[in-house]
C-alpha positions in Angstrom: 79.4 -105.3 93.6 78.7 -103.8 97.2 76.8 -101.2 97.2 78.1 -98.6 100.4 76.0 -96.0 100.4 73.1 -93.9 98.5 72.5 -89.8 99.1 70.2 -88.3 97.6 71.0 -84.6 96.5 67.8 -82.6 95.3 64.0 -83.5 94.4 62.1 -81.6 92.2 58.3 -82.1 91.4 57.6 -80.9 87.6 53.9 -81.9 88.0 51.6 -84.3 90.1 53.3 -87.0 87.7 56.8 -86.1 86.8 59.3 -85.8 89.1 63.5 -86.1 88.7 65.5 -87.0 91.7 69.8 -85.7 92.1 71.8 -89.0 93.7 75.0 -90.5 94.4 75.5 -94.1 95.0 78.6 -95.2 95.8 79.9 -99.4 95.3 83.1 -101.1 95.7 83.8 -103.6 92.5 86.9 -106.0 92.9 87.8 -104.0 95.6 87.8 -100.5 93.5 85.6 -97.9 94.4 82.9 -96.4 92.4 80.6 -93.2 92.3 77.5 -92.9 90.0 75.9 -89.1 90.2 72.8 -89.2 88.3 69.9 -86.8 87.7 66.9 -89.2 86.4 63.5 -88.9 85.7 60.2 -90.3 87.1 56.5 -90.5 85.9 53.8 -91.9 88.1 51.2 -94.4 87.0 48.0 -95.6 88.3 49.5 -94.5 91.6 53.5 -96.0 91.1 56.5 -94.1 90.5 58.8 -95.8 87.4 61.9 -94.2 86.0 62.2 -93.2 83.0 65.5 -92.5 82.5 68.3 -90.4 83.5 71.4 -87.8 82.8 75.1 -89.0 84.3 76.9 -85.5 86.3 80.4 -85.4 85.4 82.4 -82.6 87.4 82.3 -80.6 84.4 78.3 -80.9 84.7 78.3 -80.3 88.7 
């Protein structure tokens, strides 16, 4: 896998701890190409930022 490229859509702060980050990171497997559009969530601990998890965004989703 190559990863080609990262852009991150929206950032929204829920509280001083919570946060959830819109991407799309792009790759190139065997030559194919792939997009990943993700909407995930992050908490922040003893200073640190860790996901959580995270929603895929299919064009229906958009």
């Amino acid at each position: 896998m190559k990863w080609l490229g990262l852009e991150v859509r929206a950032h929204r702060e829920i509280d001083p701890d919570h946060a959830e980050v819109e991407f799309v990171a792009r790759s190139r497997v065997g030559g194919r190409a792939t997009r990943l559009h993700e909407r995930s969530r992050f908490v922040r601990e003893g200073g640190h930022w860790y996901y959580l998890d995270g929603d895929f965004i299919t064009k229906d989703k958009a």
